[in-house]
Each structure stands twice: as structure tokens, then as C-alpha cells.
N, C-alpha and C positions, 0 to 999 in steps of 0.2 A: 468407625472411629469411636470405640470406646475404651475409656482409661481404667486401669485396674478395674476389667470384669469381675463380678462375683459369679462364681457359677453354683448356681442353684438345682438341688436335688428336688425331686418329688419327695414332698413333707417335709421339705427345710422350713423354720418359722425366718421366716424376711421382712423387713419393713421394707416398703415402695413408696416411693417419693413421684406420683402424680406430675404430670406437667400440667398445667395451668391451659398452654394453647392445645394439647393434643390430648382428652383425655381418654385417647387407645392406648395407649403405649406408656408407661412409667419405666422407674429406673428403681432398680433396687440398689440401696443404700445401704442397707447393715444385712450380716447375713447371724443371726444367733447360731455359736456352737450349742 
């Protein structure tokens, strides 16, 4: 269940937005062209 995936290249600069209760797993939020 995820809404507008970004898909992310090896060596894309990404910001990740951490979860607070799980922190294995974050979500990437912006992907820089």
C-alpha cells in the first residue's frame, strides 16, 4: 500500500522521512533531480 512511490536509483540524492515507531524502514519523501 503505497501512494505515489518514488522510485529510487542507486545514487539518487533522496531525503527519508524516518518513522518514529519503526526505525528500520523510512519512506522517501523527495527524490532530487
Amino acid at each position: 500500500m503505497r501512494q505515489n512511490y518514488i522510485r529510487v536509483l542507486e545514487g539518487d540524492r533522496v531525503k527519508v522521512e524516518m518513522s518514529p515507531y519503526d526505525l528500520t524502514r523510512g519512506r522517501v519523501t523527495y527524490r532530487y533531480k
